[in-house]
Every structure is written in structure tokens, then in C-alpha cells.
C-alpha positions as CSV (number, residue, x, y, z in Angstrom):
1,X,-14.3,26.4,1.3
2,X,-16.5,29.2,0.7
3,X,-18.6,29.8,-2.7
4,X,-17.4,32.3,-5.0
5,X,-19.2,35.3,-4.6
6,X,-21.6,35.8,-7.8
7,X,-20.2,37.0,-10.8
8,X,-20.5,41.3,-11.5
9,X,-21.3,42.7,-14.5
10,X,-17.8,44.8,-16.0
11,X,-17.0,47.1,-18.6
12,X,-14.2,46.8,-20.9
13,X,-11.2,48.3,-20.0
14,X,-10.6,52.0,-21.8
15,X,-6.8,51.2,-21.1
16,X,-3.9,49.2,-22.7
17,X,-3.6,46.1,-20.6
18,X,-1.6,46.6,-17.2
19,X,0.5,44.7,-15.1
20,X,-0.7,45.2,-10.9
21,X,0.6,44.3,-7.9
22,X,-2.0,42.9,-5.9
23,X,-1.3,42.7,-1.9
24,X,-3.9,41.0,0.9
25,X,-4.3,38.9,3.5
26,X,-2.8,34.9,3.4
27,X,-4.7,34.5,6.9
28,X,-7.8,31.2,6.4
29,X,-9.8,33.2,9.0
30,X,-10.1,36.6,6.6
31,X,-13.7,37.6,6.9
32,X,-15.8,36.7,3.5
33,X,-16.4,40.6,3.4
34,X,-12.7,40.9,2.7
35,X,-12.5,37.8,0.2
36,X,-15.8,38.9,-1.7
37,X,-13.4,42.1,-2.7
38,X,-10.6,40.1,-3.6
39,X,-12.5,37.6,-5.8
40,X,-14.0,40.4,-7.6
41,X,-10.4,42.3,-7.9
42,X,-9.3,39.2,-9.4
43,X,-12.1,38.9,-11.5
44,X,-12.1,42.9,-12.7
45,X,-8.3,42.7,-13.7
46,X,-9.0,39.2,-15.7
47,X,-11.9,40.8,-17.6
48,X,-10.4,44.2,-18.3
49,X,-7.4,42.0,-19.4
50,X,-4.8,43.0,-17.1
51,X,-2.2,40.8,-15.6
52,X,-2.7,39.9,-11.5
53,X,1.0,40.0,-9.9
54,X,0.2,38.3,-6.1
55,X,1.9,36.3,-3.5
56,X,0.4,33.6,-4.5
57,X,-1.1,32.3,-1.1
58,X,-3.5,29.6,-0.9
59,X,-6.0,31.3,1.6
60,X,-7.0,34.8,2.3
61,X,-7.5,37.4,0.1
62,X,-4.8,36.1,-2.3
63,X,-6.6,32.7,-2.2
64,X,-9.9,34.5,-3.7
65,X,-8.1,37.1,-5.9
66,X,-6.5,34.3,-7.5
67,X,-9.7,32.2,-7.7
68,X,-11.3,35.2,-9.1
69,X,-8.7,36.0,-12.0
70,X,-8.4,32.3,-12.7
71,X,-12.1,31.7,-13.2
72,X,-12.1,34.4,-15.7
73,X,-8.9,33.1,-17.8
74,X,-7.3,36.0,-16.7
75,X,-3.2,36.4,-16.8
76,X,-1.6,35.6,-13.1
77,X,1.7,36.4,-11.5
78,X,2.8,34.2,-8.3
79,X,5.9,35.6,-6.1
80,X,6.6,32.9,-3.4
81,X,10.1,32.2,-1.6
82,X,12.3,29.2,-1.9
83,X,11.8,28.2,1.3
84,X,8.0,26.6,0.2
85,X,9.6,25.1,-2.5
86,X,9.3,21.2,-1.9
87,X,11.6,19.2,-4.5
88,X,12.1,21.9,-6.9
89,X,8.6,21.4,-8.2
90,X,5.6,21.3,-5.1
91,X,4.9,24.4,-3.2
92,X,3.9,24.6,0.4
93,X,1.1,27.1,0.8
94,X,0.9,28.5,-2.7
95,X,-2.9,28.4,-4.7
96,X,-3.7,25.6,-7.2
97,X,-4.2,27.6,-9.8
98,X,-0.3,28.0,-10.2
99,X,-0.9,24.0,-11.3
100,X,-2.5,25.2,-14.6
101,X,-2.4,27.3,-18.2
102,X,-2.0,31.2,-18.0
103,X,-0.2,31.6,-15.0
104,X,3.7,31.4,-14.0
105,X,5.5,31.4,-10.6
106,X,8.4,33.2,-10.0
107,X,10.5,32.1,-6.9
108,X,12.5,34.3,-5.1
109,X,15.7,33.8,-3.0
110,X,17.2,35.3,-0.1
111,X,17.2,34.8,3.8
112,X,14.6,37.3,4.3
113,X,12.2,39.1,2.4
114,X,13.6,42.1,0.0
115,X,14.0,39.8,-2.7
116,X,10.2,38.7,-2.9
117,X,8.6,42.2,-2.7
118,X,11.1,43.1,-4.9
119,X,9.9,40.7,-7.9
120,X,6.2,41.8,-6.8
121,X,6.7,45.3,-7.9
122,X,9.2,45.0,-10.7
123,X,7.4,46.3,-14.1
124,X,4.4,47.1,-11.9
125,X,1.8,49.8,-14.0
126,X,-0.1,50.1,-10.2
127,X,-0.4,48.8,-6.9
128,X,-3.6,47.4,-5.7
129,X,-4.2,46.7,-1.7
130,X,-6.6,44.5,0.1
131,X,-7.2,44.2,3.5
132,X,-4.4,42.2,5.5
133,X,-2.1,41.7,8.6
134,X,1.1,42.9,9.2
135,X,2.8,41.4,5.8
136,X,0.6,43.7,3.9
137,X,1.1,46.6,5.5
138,X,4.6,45.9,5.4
139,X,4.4,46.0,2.0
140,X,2.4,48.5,1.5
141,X,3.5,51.4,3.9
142,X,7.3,50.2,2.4
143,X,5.8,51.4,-1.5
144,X,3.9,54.0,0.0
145,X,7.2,56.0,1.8
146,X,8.9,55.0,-2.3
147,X,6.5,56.5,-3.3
148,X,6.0,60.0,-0.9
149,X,10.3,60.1,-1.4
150,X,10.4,60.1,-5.3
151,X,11.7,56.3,-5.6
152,X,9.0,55.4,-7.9
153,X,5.7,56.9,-9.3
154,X,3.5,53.8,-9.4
155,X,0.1,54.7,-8.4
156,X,-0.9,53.1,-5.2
157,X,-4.7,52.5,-4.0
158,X,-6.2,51.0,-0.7
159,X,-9.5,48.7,-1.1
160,X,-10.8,50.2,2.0
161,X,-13.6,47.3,2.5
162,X,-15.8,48.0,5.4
163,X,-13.7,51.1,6.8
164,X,-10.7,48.9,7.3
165,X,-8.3,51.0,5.6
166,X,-9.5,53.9,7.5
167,X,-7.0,54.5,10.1
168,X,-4.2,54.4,7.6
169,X,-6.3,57.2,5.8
170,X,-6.5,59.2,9.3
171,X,-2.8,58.5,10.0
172,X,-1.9,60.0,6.9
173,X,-4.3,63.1,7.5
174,X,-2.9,63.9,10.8
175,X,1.0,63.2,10.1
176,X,-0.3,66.3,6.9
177,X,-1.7,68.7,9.7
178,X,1.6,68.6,11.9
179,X,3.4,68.8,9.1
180,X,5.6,65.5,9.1
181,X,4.8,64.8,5.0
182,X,6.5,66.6,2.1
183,X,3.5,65.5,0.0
184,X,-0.1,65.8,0.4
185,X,-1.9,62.3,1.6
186,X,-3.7,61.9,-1.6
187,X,-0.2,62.1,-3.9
188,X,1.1,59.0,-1.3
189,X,-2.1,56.7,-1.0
190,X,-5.5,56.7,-2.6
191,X,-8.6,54.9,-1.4
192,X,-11.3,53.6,-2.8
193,X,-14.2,51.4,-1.2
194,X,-15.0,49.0,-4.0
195,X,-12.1,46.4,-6.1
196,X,-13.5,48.0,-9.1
197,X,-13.3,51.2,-8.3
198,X,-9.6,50.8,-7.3
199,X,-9.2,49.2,-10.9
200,X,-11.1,52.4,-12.3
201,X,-9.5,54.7,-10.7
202,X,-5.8,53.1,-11.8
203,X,-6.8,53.2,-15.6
204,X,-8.5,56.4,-15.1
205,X,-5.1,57.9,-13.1
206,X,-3.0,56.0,-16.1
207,X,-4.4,57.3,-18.7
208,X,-4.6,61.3,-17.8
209,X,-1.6,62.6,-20.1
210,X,-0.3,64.6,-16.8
211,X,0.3,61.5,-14.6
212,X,1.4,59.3,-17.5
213,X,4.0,62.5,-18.5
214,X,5.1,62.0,-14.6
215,X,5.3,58.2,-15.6
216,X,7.8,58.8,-18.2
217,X,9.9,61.3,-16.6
218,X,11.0,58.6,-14.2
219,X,15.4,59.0,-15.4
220,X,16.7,56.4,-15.7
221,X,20.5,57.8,-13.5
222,X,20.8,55.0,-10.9
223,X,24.0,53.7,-12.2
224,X,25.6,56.9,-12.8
225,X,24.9,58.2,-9.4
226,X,25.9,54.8,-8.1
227,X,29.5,55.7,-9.9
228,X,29.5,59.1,-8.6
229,X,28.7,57.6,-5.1
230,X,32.1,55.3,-5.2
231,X,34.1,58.4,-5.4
232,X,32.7,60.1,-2.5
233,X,31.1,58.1,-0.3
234,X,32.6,55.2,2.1
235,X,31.7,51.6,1.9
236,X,29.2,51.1,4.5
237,X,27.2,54.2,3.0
238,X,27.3,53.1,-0.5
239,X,26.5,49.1,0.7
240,X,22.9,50.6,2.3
241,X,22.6,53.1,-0.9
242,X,22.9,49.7,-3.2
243,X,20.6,48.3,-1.3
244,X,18.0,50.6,-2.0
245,X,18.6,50.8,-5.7
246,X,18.7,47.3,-6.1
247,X,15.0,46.7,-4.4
248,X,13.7,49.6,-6.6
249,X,15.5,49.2,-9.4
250,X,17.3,51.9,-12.3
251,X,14.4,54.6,-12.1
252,X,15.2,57.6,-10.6
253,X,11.9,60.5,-9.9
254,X,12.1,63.4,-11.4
255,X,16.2,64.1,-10.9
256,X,17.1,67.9,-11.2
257,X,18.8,70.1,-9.0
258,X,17.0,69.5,-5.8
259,X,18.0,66.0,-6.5
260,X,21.6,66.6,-7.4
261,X,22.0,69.0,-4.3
262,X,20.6,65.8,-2.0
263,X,23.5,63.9,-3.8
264,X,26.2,65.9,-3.1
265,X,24.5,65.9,0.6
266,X,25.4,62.9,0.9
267,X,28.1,62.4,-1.2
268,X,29.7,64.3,1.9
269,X,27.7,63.3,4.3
């Protein structure tokens, strides 16, 4: 096992403590470039005294993140699935830390996924992403197109360590030129090249009145459309449609009449 990278000096946090989604690589083999980032995330969010929401892996980046928030007594989240739980109470692949004081482990169910990255992003302030395989991109371009459609306004950033974020940055500039985005890059992902930069920018993006009004317009209409829906819309339309509100929840962005003309859309549709 590697040494923990040495300890950074931090400010104090100029925001109210926040709840972030942290995503990242469960791969042993992740480069100790990637891990230094992650232990120092983990670290930044314990001192600033915000809570680390993670999957909870044992290696990777999530290995160090969690090492990183743990060393500094900071508040962590851990989102596994039921299938590495052992006897109700040992769990295959998830960080020791989960063994001790400030931390908690939620389990999800389910014979796939949804259910997990649901729970990772429920009462999420931010999302926070580190470098990583396919899982985390998974994640990450699934929030990101939430995000770009009006699903949810949680501000998302990339740790772009070394570059490696880079062609996601260059995908998102060219899919802008040809016109295939109906926001501009910078509203869908932002990136930043340090872990506390990321955090900086999240408090900073937090606590501008504008974003934080944007924040609380989210209306809360999911059931009511859902009611509308079973009027007008056949069963198979309205299964997917559940679907979608039950992974992001009651929040609907910034509903007006663009929004109600899109319902009756597909209310006929």
C-alpha cells in the first residue's frame, strides 16, 4: 500500500457544510497521480467539514478519497450493492474505514445498477469526479445529460488530473460547434485541475445568490405530472417515464410553459 500523500495546508470553508457525491476509479492499478487527488479530495471535504458520499471501494481513487476524509475525522457516505454483502454484516470489496465511528453504509438493492447511483446522488449539494474507467463515466456522463436536460441542477465538476479529463472537455466543445447541445459546455460540466479547486469552485458556484436562486427554483411537480401522465399516456410510456422520476427523484427544473408544452408532447405522443 502506498503512503498517503503529505498533508496540504486548507482554508476553512466560507460555506455551510455540504453533502458531495464523489465518483473515481475502484481499479488497484490507478496511477498514484490519480490517488494523490483523491486523498487530498477526501482530505479537503473532511477539513472544510462537508460530508464525502462514495462507492465505497477498497482500492482506487475511492480507496484514497476515503483514506483521505477518514484521516481527517471527516463525515463519509458508502453506497455498495447487496450483492458484496457477506452475512448481512462483512462486505466484499468495500474500504475499512466503513468498520469505524463517523461513517455509515447504505446498501442498495436491485439486479443492476439504478438503485446504487441513485442513493449516491440523493440530497447531493454537488458532484465531484475523479479519474476512472468506465463505471465513472457511466456515472458521470448519466448526471451530466440530467443535468444539460433540466432533471436536476447540481453542479457537476471534473478533477481533470494530468489532462485526463481532457477529451471529455473536447467532446463537449465539438458536440457545441455542430450544434448537438441545447446548453453551452460550461452549464453541463466544469473542470478544474486540482481536488481543491473542484471543492472551491463548488462552494464558490453555491454560494453566488444566482445559482443558489436556480437551486431553489427546482418545483417540486413530479407527482402531479406523474397523475396527469396516467390519463394520457399508455402503460409502457408511463413505466419508462417512472423510471426516470424514480432515479432522480420529486425535483422538477425550472417547469413553465416550455415545460408544460413538452408534457402535453408527450402526453400525445
Amino acid at each position: 500500500m502506498e503512503a498517503n500523500p503529505e498533508p496540504t495546508q486548507q482554508k476553512a470553508s466560507s460555506t455551510k457544510p455540504l453533502r458531495i457525491c464523489c465518483y473515481g476509479s475502484s481499479s488497484s492499478h490507478t496511477p498514484s497521480r490519480y490517488t494523490a487527488a483523491a486523498y487530498n479530495l477526501g482530505q479537503t471535504l473532511a477539513l472544510r467539514g462537508h460530508t464525502c458520499v462514495n462507492g465505497a471501494g477498497a482500492s482506487g481513487c475511492m480507496e484514497y478519497m476515503n483514506r483521505g476524509a477518514h484521516d481527517n475525522n471527516g463525515h463519509i457516505v458508502g453506497v455498495i450493492h447487496e450483492k458484496f454483502v457477506v452475512d448481512g454484516s462483512d462486505w466484499l470489496g468495500a474500504n475499512s474505514v466503513f468498520d469505524e465511528g463517523n461513517r455509515s453504509l447504505v446498501v442498495a438493492k436491485g439486479n443492476d445498477l439504478q438503485e446504487r447511483k441513485r442513493l449516491l446522488v440523493e440530497g447531493a449539494d454537488a458532484i465531484v469526479v475523479l479519474p476512472g474507467g468506465p463505471g465513472t463515466w457511466d456515472e458521470l456522463w448519466e448526471m451530466a445529460c440530467a443535468r444539460h436536460i433540466g432533471f436536476h441542477s447540481m453542479p457537476i465538476v471534473c478533477i481533470n488530473v494530468d489532462g485526463y479529463y481532457e477529451p471529455f472537455r473536447e467532446i463537449l466543445k465539438r458536440a457545441h460547434k455542430d450544434e448537438l447541445l441545447y446548453k453551452h459546455p460550461s452549464y453541463i460540466l466544469h473542470f478544474e485541475e486540482t481536488s481543491e479547486a473542484a471543492v472551491d469552485w463548488i462552494e464558490k458556484y453555491l454560494a453566488d445568490p444566482n445559482n443558489n436562486t436556480k437551486q431553489q427554483n427546482v418545483i417540486k411537480r413530479r407527482s402531479s405530472i406523474l397523475k396527469r401522465l396516467q390519463s394520457n399516456v399508455s402503460g409502457s410510456t408511463l413505466s419508462i417515464w417512472g423510471r426516470m422520476t424514480s432515479f432522480f427523484g420529486d425535483d422538477v427544473d425550472e417547469y413553465d410553459s416550455a415545460s408544460e408544452k413538452r408534457l402535453n408532447d408527450v402526453a400525445v405522443w
